[in-house]
N, C-alpha and C positions, 0 to 999 in steps of 0.2 A: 298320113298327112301331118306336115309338120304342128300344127296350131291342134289338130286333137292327140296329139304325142304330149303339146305341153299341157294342153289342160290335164290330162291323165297324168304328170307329173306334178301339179300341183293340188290335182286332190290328194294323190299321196302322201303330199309331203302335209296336207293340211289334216288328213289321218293320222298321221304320226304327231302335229299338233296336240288334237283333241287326244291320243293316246298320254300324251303329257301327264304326270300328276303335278310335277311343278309347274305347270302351266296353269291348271286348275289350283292349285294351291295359289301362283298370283292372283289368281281375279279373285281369290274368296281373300285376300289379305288386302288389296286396294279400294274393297271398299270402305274398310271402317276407316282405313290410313286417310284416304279423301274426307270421309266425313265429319272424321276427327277434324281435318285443319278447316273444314269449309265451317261447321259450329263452331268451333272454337272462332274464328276471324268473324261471323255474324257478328258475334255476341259481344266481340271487342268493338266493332264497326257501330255497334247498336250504343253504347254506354257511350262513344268519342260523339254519338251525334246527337247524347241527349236523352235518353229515353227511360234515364231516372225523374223528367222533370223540368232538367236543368237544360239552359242554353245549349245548341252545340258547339265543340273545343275544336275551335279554328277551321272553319267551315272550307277553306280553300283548300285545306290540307288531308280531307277528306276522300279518298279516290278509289272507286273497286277495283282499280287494277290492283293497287297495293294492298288494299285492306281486303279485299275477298278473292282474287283469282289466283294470285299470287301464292299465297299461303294455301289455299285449294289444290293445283296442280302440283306445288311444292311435292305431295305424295309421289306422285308419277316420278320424279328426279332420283328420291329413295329407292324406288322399284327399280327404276333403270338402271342402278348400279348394282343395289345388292341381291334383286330376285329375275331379273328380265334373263343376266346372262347364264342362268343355268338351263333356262328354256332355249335358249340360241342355239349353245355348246349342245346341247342333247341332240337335235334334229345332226348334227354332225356327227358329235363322238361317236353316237351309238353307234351309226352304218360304218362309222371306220374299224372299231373295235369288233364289230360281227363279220367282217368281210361284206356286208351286202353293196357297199361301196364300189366294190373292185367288180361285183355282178353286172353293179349299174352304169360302171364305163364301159361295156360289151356291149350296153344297147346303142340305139341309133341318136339318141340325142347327147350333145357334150356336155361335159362339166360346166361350160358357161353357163347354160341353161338350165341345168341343176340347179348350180347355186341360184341362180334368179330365180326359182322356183321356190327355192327357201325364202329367199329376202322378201317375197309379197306373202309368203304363210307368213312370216313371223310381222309384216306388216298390218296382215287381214288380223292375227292375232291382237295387238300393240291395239290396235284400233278399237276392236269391240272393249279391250281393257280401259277405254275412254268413258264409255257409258258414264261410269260414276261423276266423271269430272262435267262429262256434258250436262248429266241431271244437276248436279250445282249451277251453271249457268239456269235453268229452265225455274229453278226454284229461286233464283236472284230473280229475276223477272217476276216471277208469282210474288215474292215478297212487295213488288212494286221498284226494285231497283234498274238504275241505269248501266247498260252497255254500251261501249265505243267499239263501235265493228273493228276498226283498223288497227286498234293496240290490240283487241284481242284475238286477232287474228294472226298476228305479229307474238304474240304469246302461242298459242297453238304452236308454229313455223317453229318458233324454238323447242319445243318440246318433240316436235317431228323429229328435226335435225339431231337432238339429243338420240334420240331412239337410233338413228341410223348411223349413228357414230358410234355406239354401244351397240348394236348389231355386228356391224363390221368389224368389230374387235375382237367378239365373242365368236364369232365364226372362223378367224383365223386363228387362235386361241384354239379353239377346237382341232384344226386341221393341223395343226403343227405340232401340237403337244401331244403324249404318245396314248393320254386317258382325261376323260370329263375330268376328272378331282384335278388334275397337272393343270387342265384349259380354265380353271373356276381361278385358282390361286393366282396363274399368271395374271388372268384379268381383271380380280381386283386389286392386284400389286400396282395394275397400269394406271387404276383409279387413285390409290393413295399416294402411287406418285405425283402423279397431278397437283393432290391437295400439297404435297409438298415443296414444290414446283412454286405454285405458289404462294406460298407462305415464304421462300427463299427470296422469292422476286420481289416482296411487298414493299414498294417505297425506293427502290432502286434504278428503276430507268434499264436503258439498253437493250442486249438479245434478251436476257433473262424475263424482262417485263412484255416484252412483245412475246414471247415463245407462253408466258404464261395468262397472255390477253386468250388464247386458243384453246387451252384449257376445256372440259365438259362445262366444268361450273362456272369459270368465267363465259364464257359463250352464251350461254343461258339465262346468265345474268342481265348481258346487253338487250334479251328478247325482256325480261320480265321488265326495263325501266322504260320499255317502249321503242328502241330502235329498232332502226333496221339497216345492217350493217353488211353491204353485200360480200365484203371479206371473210367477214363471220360466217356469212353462210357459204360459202367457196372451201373454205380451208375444213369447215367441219365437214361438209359433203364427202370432200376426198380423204378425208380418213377412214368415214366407213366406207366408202367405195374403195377404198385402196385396200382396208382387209378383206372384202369377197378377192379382191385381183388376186390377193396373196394365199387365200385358201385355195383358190382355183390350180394357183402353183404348186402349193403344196399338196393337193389331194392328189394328182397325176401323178400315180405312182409307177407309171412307166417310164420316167427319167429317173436319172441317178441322183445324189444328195448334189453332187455337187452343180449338177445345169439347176437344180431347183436353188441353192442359195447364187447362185451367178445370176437368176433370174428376178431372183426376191431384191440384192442389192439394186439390179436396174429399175427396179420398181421405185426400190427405195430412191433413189438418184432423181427419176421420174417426177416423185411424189414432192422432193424439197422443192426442186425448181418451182414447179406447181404453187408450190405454200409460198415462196418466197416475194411469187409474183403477185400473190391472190392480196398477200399481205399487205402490199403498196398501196392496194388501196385502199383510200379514204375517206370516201363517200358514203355516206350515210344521213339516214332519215327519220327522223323524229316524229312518231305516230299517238306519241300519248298524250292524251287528251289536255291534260294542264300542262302542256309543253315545256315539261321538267328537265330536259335534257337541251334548251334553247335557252338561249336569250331574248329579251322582248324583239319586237319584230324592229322597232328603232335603234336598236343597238345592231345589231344584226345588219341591218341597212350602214349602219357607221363604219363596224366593223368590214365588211365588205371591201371601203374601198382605201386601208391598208394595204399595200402592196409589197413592204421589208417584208423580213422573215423576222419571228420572235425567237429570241434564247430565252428561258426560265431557270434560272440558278436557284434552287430550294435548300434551304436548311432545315430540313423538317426529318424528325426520323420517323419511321415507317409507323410506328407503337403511339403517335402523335395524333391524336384526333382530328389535328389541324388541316391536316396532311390529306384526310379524307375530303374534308370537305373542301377544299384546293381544289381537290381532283378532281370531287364531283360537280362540286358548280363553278368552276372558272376553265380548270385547264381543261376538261373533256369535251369542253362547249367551246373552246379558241380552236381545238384542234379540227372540230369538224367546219370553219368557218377560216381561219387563217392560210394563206398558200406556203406557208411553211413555217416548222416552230419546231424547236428543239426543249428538251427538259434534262437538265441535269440537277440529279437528287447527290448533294455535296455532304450532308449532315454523316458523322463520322458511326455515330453509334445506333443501334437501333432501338433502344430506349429515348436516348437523349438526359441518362439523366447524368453522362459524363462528361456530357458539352462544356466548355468553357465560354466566358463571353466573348475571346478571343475568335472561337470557333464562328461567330457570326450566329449563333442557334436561334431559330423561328424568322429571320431574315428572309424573303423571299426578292431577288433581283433580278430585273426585268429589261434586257437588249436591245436595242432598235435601231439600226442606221446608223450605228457608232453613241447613240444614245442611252444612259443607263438611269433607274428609278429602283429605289426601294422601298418594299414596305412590308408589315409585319400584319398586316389584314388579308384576310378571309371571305371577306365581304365584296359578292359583286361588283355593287355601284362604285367602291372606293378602287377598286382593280381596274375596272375599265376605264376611270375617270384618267386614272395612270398613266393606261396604255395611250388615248387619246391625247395626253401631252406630250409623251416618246411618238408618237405617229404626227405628231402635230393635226389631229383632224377633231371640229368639232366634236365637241358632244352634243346627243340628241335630247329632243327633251321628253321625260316618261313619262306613263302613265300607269295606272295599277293594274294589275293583273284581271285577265278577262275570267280567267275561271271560275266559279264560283262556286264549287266542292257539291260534293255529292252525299249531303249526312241523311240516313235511314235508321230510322230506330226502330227496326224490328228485330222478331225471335225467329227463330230456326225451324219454322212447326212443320212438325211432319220430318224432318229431316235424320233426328233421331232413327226414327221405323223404320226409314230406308235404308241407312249405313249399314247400319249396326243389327238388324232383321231381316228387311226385304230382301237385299242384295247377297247375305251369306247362306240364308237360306233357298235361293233361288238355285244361286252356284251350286253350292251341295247336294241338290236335287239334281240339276243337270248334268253334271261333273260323276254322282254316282250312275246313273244311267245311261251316261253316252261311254263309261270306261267296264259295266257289267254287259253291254249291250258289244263291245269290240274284244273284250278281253275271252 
């Protein structure tokens, strides 16, 4: 029966799992990695809200997504790059390298279902590797702190999505390459290209800056300040689903090199279109709780019924602090609310410290209907006030912000015992017993 064919195929493959020692070597290094950044961010979160004594420092600015969950799962993104893909590549390299591979296309099930039999092991894996991160939650709670369901769930999603982007890489990584060591190198080279990627694009505009919005750690980012970005989640979906497609091609080693690269390029061809489309859009949703990535809901309402397109002419070069916060609190909050807007980043140098005054440097110019505005702020209120004179549409009138921060001045207790004791000794108990018990 097919359905007991697969289950029989993914205890195997979840055998070969628990056969792991880098597998078992993750879980016993994730937990002190979590517990470290969950202590360490108490104990910052505890002093910002007071608990020498003293008043808490800026009470709105306060937030556990930032100050505690963020730097808590922050461990899981390390994992996922530099310990998850040797767990991935193994469940593959191995059986290619032993022949057991080519045994296991003889039987009645296909390579489809193989690999999908891998991807929920290393899922069911990825998963219980959560443990630590969820006991942080449970102990925020015991502390007496607050939780926003929908940002942190919205964080979760991104950390999924991470895993299955870093799976899917590491398993054609595996398939393709002709040994685990070849499949490790290639796909942390895929990872440091990235960081470089972005760091080329920073401050730049165009394909470059959109190609590096997609990024692992850009991607990831957009989960941790609360979006939800259905692009983000499309484009990173099919990359890891596009490397199972590509190992599934490449394990079938009853075609020749050449139908399997003629098959991989369609893939590839497949895959842009996909990305190209996924990218247009730009709909997104803003789930965190001090609605850091909006505008007040009156401005929002203004902004609305603009109907031009905006251009933004920047002087700013990328190494500019200014340039940051542009991005963060005006232009990334126009672009999710505007029907069209363009950004061009003009500044010549990426320091800026060769600009001339000639050069226009820290100028920011603002388009609208034939209509042009300059200014060299940074500042919300004085940006929109701008755009309202180019749009010719009232301003609204504000009010202060509803949030009112979340300051906890507690200790970590108990927290220590479990990183840094309970959980490596647990591991190393289980981990020796389920590999003397199969071995």
């Amino acid at each position: 029966m097919p359905s007991r064919r697969f289950r029989w195929l993914v205890a195997k493959e979840f055998r070969e799992l628990m056969a792991s020692r880098a597998f078992w070597l993750l879980l016993l290094m994730i937990g002190p990695l979590v517990g470290h950044g969950f202590i360490t961010a108490v104990d910052t979160y505890a002093e910002a809200s007071g608990i020498a004594g003293g008043p808490a420092a800026l009470a709105q600015g306060l937030s556990p997504l930032d100050g505690i969950f963020v730097p808590a799962f922050g461990a899981y993104d390390l994992a996922v790059t530099l310990l998850f893909p040797f767990v991935a590549i193994r469940l593959v390299a191995a059986e290619k390298a032993s022949g057991a591979w080519k045994l296991l296309l003889q039987s009645p099930a296909s390579s489809a279902t193989m690999l999908l039999a891998k991807g929920l092991t290393l899922l069911a894996g990825w998963v219980f590797a959560w443990i630590p991160g969820l006991c942080a939650l449970v102990l925020w709670k015991l502390y007496g702190g607050t939780l926003h369901t929908p940002e942190m769930l919205n964080l979760l999603l991104g950390h999924l999505l991470r895993f299955v982007l870093a799976a899917g890489l590491a398993v054609a990584a595996g398939a393709i390459a002709n040994g685990a060591a070849s499949a490790a190198i290639a796909t942390l080279g895929f990872t440091v290209g990235t960081w470089a990627l972005e760091f080329i694009a920073a401050g730049r505009g165009g394909v470059l800056a959109k190609l590096a919005s997609y990024t692992p750690t850009a991607a990831l980012r957009v989960f941790e300040q609360g979006q939800f970005r259905p692009g983000t989640v499309l484009v990173t979906s099919a990359i890891g689903i596009t490397g199972f497609v590509a190992a599934g091609i490449w394990l079938h080693e009853g075609r020749t090199v050449r139908i399997r690269c003629l098959a991989s390029v369609a893939l590839l061809l497949i895959f842009t279109l996909f990305v190209v489309s996924a990218s247009r859009l730009r709909t997104a949703w803003d789930l965190s709780e001090n609605r850091r990535n909006s505008f007040s809901a009156a401005d929002e309402a203004a902004l609305a019924r603009v109907r031009h397109p905006l251009r933004v002419t920047v002087f700013l070069s990328p190494e500019d602090p200014r340039l940051m916060d542009l991005d963060r609190n005006i232009l990334a909050k126009l672009e999710r609310i505007l029907p069209e807007m363009e950004i061009v980043h003009a500044a010549h140098f990426r320091s800026g410290l060769f600009e001339t005054p000639g050069d226009h440097y820290g100028e920011v110019w603002y388009e609208m209907a034939g209509r042009k505005s300059m200014t060299r702020s940074t500042t919300e209120q004085i940006v929109l006030d701008n755009l309202y004179q180019l749009a010719q549409v009232s301003p609204p009138s504000r009010t202060e912000s509803e949030y009112p921060g979340h300051p906890l001045p507690a200790r970590p207790r108990g927290a220590a015992w479990l990183y840094y004791a309970a959980w490596p000794l647990a591991t190393c108990l289980a981990g020796w017993v389920h590999l003397r018990v199969w071995s």
